[in-house]
DSSP file (Angstrom, degrees, kcal/mol; ACC not computed):
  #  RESIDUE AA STRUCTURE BP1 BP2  ACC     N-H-->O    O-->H-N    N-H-->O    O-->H-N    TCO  KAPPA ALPHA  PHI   PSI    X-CA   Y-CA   Z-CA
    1    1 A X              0   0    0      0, 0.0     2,-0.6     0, 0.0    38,-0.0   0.000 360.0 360.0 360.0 123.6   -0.1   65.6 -108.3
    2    2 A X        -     0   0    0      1,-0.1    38,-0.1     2,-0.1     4,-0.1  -0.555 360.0-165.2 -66.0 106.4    0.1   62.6 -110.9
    3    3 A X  S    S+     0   0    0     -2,-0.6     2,-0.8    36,-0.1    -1,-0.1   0.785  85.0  68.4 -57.4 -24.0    4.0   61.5 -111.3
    4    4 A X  S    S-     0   0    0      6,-0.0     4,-0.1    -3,-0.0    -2,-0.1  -0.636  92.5-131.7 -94.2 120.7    2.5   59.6 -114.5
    5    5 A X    >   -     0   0    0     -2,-0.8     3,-3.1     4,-0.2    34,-0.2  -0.334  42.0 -63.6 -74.2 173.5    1.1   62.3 -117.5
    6    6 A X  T 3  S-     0   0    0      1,-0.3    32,-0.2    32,-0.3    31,-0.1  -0.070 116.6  -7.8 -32.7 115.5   -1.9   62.3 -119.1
    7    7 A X  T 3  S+     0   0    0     30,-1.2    -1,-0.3    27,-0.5     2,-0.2   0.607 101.1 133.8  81.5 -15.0   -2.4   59.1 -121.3
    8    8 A X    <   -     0   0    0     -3,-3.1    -1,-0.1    26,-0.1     2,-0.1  -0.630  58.4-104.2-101.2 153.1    1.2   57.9 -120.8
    9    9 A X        -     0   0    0     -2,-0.2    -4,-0.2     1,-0.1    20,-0.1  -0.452  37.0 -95.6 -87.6 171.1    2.3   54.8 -120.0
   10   10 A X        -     0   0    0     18,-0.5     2,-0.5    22,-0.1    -1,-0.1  -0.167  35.7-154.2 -71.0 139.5    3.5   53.6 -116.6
   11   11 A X        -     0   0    0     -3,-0.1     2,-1.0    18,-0.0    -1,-0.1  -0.843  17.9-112.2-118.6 157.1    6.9   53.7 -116.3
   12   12 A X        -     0   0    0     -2,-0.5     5,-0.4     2,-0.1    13,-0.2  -0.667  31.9-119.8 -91.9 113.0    8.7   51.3 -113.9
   13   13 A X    >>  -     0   0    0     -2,-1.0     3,-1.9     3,-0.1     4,-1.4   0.098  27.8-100.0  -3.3 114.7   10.6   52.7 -110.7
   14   14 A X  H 3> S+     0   0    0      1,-0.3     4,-2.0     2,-0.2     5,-0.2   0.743 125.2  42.0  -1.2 -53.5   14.1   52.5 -109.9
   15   15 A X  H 34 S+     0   0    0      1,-0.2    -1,-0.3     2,-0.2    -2,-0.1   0.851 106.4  55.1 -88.0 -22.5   13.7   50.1 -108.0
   16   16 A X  H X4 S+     0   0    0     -3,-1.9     3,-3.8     2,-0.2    -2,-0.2   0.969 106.6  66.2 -61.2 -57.7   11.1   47.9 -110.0
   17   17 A X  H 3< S+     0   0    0     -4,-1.4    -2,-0.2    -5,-0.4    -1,-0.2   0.659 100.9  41.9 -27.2 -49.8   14.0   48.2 -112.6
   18   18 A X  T 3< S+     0   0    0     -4,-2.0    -1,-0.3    -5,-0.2    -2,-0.2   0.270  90.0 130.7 -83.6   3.1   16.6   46.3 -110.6
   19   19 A X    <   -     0   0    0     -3,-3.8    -3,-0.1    -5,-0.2     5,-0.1  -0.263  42.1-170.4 -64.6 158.7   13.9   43.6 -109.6
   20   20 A X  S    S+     0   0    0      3,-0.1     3,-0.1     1,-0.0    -1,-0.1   0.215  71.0  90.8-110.3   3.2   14.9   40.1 -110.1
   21   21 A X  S    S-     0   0    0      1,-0.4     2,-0.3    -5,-0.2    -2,-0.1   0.775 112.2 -50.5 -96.1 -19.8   11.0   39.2 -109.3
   22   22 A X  S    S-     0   0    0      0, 0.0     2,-1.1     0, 0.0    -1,-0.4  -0.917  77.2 -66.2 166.0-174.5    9.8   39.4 -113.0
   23   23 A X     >  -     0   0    0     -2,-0.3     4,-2.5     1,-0.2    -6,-0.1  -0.779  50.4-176.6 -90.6  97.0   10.4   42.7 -116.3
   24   24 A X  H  > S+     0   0    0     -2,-1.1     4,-1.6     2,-0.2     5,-0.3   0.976  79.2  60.6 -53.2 -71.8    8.2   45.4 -114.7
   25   25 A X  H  > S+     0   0    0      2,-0.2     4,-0.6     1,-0.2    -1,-0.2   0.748 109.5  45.2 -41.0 -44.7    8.7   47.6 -117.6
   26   26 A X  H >> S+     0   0    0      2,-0.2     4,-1.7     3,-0.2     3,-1.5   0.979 112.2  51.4 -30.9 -79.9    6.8   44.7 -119.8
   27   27 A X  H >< S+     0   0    0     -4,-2.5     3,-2.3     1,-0.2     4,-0.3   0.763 111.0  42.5 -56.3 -47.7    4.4   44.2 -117.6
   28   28 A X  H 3< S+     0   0    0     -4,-1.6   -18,-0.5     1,-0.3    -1,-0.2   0.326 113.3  52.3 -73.1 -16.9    3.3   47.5 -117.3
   29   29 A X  H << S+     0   0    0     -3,-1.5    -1,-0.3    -4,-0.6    -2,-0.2   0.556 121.8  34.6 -81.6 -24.6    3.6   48.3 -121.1
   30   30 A X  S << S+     0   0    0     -3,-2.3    -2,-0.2    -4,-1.7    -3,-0.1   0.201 125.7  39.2-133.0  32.6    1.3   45.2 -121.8
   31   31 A X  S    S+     0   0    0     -4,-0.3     2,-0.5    -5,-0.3    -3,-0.2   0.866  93.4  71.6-114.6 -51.7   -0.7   45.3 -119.1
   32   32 A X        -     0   0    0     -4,-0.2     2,-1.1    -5,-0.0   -22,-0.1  -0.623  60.3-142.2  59.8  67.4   -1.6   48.2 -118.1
   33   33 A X    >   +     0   0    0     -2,-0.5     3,-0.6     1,-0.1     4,-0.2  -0.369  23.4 165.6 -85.9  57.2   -4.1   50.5 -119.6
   34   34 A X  G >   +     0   0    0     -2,-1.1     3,-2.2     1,-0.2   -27,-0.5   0.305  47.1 102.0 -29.9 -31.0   -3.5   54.0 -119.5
   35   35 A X  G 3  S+     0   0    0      1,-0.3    -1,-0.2    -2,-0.1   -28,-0.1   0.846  88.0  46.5 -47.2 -63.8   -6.0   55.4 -122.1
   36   36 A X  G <  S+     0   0    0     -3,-0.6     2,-0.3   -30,-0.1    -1,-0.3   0.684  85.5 101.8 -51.2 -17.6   -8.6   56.6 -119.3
   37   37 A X    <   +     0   0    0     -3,-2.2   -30,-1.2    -4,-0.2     3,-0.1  -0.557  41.0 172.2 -69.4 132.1   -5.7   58.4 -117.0
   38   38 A X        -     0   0    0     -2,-0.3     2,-0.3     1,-0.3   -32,-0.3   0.213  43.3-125.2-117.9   5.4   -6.2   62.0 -117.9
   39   39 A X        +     0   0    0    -34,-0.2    -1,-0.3    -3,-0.1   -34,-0.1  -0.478  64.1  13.1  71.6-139.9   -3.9   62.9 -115.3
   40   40 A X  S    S-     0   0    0     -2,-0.3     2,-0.1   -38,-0.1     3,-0.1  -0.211  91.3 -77.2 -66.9 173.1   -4.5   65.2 -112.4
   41   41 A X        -     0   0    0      1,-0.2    -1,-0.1     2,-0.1     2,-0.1  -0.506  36.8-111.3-103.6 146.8   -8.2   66.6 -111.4
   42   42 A X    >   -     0   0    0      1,-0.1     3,-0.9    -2,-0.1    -1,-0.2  -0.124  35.4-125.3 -60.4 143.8   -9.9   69.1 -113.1
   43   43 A X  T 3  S+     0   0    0      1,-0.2    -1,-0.1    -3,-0.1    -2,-0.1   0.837 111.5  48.5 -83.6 -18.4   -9.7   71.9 -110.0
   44   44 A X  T 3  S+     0   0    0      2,-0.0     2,-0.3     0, 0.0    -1,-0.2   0.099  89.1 120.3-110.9  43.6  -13.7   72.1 -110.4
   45   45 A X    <   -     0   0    0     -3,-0.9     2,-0.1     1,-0.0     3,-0.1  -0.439  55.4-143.4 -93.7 155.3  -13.9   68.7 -110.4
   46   46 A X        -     0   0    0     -2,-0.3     4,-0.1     1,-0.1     5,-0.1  -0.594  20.2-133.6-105.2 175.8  -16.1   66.5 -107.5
   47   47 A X  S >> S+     0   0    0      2,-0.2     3,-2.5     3,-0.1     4,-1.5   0.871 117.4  45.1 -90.5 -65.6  -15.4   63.1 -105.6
   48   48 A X  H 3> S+     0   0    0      1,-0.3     4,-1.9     2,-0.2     5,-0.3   0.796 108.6  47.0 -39.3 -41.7  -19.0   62.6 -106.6
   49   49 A X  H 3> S+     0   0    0      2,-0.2     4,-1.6     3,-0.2    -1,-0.3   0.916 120.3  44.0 -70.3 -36.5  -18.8   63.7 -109.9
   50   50 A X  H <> S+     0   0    0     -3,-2.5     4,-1.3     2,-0.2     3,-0.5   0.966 110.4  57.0 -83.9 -91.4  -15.4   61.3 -110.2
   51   51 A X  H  X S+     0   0    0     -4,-1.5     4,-2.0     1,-0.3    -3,-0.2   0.668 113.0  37.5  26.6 -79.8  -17.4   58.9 -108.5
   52   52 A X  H >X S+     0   0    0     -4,-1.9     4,-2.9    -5,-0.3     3,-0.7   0.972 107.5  60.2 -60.6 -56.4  -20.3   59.0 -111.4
   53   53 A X  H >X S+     0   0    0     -4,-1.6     3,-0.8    -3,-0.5     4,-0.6   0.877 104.8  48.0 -57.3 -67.5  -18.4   59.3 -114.0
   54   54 A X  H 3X S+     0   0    0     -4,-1.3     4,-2.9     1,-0.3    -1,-0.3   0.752 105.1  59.6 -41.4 -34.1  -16.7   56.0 -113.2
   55   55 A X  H <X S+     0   0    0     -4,-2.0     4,-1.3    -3,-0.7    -1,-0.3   0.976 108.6  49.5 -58.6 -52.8  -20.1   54.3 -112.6
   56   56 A X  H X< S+     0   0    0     -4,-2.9     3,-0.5    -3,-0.8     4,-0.3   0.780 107.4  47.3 -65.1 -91.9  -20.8   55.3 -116.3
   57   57 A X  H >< S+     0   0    0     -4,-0.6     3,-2.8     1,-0.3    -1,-0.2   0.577 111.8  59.0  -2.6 -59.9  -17.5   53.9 -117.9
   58   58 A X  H 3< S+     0   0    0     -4,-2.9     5,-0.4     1,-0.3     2,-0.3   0.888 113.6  35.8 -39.6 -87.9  -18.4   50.6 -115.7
   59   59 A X  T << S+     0   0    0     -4,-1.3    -1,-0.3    -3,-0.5    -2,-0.3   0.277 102.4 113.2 -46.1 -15.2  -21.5   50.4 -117.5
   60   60 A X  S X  S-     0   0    0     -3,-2.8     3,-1.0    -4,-0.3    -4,-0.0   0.094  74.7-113.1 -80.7 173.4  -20.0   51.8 -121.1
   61   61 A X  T 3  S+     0   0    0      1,-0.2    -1,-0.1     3,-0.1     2,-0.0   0.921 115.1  70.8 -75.0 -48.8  -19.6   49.9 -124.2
   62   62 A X  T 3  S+     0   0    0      1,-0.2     2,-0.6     2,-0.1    -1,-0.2   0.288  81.8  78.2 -81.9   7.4  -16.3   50.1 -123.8
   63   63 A X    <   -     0   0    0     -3,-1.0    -1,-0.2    -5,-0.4     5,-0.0  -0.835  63.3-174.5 -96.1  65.3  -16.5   47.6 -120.9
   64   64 A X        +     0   0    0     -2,-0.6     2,-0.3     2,-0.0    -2,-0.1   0.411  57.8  30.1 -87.0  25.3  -16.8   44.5 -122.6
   65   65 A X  S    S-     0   0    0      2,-0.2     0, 0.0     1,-0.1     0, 0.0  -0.971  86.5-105.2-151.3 160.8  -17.4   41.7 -119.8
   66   66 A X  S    S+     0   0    0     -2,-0.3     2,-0.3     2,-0.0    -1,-0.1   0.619  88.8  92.8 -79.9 -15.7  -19.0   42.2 -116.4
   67   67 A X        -     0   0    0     -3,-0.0     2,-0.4    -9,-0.0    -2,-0.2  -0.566  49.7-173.4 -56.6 129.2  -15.9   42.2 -114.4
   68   68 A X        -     0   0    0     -2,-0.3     2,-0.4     2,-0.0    -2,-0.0  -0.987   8.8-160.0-127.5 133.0  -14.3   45.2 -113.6
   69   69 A X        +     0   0    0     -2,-0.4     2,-0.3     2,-0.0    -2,-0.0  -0.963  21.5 174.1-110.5 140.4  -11.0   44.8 -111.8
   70   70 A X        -     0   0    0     -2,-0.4     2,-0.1     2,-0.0    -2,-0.0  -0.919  15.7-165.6-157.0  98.6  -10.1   48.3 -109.9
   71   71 A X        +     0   0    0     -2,-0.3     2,-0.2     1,-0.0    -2,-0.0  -0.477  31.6 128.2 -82.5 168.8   -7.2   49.3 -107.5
   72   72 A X        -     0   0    0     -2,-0.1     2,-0.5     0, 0.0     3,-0.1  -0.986  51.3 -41.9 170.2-176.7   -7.3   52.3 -105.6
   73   73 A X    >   -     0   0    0     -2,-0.2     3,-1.3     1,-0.1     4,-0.4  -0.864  42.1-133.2 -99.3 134.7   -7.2   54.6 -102.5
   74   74 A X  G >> S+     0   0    0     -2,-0.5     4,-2.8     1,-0.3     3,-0.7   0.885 107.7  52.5 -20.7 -60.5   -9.0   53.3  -99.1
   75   75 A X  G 34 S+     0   0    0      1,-0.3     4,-0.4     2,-0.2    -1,-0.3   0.414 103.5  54.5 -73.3   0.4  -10.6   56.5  -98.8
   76   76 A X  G <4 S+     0   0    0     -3,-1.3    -1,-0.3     2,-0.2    -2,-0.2   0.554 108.6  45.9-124.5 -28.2  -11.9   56.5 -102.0
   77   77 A X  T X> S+     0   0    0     -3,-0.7     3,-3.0    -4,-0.4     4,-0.8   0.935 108.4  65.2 -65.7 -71.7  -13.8   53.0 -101.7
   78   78 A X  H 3X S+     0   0    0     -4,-2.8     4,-1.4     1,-0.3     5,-0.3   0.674 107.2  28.9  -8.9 -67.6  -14.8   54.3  -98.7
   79   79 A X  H 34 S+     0   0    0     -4,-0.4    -1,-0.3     2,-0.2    -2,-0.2   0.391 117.2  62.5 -98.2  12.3  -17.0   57.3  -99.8
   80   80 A X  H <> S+     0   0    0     -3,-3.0     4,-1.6     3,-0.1     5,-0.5   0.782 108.5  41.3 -70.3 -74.5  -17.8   55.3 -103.0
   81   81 A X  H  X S+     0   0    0     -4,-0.8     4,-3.3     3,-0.2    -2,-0.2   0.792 117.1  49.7   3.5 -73.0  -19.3   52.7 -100.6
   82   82 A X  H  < S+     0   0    0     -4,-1.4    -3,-0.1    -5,-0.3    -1,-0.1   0.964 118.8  38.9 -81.9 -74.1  -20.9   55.7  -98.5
   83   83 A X  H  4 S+     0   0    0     -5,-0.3    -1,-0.2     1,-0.2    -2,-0.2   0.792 123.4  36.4 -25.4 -96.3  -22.3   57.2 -101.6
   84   84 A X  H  < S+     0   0    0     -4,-1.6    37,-1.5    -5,-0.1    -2,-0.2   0.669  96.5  87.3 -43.2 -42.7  -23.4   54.0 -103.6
   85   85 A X  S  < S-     0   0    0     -4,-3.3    37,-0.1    -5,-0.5     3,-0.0  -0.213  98.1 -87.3 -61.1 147.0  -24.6   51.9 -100.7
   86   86 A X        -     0   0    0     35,-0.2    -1,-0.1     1,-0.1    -2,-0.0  -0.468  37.5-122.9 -50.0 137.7  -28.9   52.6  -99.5
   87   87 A X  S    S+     0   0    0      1,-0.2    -1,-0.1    -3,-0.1    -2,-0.1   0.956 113.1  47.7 -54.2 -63.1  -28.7   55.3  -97.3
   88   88 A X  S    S+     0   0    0      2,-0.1    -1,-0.2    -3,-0.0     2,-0.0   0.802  84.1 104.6 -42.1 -40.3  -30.6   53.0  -94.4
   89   89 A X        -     0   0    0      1,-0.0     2,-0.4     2,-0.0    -4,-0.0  -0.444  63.2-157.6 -81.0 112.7  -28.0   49.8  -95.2
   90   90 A X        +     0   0    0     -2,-0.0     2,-0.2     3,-0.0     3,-0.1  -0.999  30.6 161.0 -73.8 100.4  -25.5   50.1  -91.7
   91   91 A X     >  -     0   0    0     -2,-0.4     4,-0.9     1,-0.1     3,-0.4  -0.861  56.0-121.9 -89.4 178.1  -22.6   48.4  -93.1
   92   92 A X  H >> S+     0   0    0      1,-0.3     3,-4.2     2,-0.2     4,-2.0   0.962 105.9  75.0 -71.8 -67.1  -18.3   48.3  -92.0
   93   93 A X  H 34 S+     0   0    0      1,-0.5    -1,-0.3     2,-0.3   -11,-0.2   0.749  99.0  38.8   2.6 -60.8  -17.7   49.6  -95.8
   94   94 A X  H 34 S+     0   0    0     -3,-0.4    -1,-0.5     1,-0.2    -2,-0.2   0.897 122.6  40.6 -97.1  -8.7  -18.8   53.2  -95.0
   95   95 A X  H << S+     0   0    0     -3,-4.2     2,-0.4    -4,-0.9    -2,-0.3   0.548 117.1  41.4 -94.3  -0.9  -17.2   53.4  -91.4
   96   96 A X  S  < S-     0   0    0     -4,-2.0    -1,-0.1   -18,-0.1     2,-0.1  -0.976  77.4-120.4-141.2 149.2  -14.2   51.9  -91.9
   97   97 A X        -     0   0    0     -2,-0.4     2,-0.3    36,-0.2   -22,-0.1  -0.409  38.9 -99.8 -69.7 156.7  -11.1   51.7  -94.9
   98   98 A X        -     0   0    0      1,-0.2    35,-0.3    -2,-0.1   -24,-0.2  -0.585  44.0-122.4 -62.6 129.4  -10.0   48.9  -96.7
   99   99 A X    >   -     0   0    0     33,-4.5     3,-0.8    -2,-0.3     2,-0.5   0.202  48.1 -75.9 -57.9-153.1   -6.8   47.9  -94.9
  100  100 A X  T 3  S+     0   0    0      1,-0.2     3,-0.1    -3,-0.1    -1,-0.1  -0.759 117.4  16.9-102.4 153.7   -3.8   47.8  -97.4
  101  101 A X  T 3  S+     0   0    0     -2,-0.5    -1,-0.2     1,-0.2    -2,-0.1   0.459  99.3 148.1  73.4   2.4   -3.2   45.6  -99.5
  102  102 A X    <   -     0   0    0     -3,-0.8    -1,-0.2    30,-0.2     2,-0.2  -0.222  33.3-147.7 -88.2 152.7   -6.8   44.4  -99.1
  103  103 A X  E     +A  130   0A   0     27,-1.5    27,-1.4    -3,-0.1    26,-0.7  -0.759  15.5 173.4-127.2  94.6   -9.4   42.8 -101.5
  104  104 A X  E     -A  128   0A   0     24,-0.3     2,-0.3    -2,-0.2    24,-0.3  -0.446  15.4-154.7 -73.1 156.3  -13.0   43.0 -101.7
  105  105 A X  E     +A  127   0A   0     22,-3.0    22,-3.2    -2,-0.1     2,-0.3  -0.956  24.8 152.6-126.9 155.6  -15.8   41.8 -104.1
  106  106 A X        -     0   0    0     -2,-0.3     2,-0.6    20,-0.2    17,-0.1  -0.998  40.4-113.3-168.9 173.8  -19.2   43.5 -104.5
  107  107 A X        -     0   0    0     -2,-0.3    15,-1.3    15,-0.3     2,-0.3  -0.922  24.0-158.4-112.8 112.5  -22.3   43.9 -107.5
  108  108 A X  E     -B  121   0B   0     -2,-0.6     2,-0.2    13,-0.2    13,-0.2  -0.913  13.5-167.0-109.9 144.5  -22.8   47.5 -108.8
  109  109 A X  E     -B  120   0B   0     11,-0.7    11,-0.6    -2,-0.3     2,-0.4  -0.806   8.8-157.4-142.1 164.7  -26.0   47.6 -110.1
  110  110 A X  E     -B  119   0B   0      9,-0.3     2,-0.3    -2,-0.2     9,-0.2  -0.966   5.6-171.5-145.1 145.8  -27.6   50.7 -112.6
  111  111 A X  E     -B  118   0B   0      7,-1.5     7,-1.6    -2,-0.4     2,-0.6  -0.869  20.8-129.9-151.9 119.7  -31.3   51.5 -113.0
  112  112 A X        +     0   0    0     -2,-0.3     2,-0.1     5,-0.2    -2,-0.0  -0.766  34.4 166.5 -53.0  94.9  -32.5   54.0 -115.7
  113  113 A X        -     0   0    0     -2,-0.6     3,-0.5     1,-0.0     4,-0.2  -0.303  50.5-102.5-121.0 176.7  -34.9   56.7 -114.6
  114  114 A X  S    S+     0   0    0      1,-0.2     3,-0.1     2,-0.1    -2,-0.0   0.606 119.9  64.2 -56.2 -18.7  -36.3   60.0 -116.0
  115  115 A X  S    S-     0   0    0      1,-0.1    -1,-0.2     3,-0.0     2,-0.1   0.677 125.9 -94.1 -92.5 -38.8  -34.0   61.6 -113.8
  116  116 A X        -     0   0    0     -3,-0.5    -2,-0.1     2,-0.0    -1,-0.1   0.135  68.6 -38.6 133.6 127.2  -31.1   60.2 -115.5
  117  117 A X        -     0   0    0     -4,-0.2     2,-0.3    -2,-0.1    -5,-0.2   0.355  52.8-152.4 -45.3 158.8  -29.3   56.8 -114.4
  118  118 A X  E     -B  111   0B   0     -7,-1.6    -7,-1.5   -63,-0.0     2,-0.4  -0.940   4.5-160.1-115.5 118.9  -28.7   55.6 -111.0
  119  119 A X  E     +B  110   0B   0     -2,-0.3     2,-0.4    -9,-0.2    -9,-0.3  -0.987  11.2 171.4-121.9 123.7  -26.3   53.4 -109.4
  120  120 A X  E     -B  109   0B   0    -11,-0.6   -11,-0.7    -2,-0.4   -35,-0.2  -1.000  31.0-124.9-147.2 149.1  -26.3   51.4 -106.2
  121  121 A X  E     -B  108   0B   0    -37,-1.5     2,-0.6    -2,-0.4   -35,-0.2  -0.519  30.8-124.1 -73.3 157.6  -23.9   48.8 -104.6
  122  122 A X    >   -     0   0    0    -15,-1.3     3,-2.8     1,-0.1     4,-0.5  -0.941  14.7-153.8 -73.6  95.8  -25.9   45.5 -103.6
  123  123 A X  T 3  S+     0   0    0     -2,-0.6    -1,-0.1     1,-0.3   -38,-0.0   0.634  93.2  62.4 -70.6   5.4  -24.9   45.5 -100.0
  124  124 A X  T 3  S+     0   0    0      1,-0.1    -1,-0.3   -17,-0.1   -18,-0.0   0.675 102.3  63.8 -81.9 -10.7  -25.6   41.0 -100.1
  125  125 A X  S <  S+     0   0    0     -3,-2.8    -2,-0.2   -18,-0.2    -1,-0.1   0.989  75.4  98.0 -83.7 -68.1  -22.6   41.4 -102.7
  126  126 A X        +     0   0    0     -4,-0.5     2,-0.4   -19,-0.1   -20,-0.2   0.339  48.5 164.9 -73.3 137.2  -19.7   42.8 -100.6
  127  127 A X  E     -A  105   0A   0    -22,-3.2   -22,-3.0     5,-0.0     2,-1.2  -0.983  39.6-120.1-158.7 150.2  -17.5   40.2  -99.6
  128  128 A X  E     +A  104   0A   0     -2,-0.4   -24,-0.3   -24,-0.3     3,-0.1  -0.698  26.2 172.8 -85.3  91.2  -14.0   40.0  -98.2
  129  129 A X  E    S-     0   0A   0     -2,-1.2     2,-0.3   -26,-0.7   -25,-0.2   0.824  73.4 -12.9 -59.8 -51.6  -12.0   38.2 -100.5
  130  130 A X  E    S+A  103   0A   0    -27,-1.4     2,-2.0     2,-0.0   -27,-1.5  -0.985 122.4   1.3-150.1 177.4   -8.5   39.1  -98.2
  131  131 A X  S    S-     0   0    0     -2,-0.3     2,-0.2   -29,-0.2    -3,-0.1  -0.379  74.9-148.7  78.8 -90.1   -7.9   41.3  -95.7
  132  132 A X              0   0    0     -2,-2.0   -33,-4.5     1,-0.1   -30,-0.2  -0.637 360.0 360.0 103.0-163.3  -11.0   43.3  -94.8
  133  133 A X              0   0    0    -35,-0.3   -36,-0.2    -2,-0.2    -1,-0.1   0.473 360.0 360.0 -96.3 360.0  -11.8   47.0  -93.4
């Protein structure tokens, strides 16, 4: 269940509120892009289907440089990984989570078929920036 609604922006925490460590509510009003949150999942909605959809958005017009910066749940790089990676390619990335607080870098790559586009991670890309799995 989303605490945030649909489209709204993030609002800062109790405890963010009282921070001395820098204006939460600011940053998160001009940082902070909300326009994609649609707020909790469709109940006949897929990880895979979630999954794709996001590959396309990567890939959208509305993406105008080739960095994409992305936070997230462990488990959710995880079977993006599992998913995206060649099936054959053994790597740590599909048996293991990112720890917390962890950073990775990697190359998602799209190829346009009759079938309908394609997506796959370059496994020479992934690198551990902090942290690891």
């Amino acid at each position: 269940m989303c605490i945030t609604p649909a489209h709204a922006p993030v609002q800062a925490s109790w405890m963010e509120k009282t921070s001395k460590v820098c204006n939460f509510q600011e940053l998160f009003a001009t940082q902070v892009d909300s326009s994609r949150h649609t707020g909790n999942k469709a109940v006949d909605s897929t990880g895979y289907g979630r999954m794709t959809d996001f590959c396309q958005y990567v890939f959208s017009p509305a993406v105008r440089d080739n960095h994409v910066i992305v936070g997230g749940h462990s488990l959710w790089f995880k079977s993006f990984f599992q998913m995206f990676l060649p099936f054959t390619i053994k790597h740590v990335s599909k048996e293991k989570k990112i720890v917390n607080g962890g950073v990775v870098t990697f190359e998602l790559m799209k190829a346009s078929t009759q079938y309908g586009d394609k997506y796959m991670i370059d496994p020479e890309s992934i690198k551990v920036v902090y942290g690891g799995f």
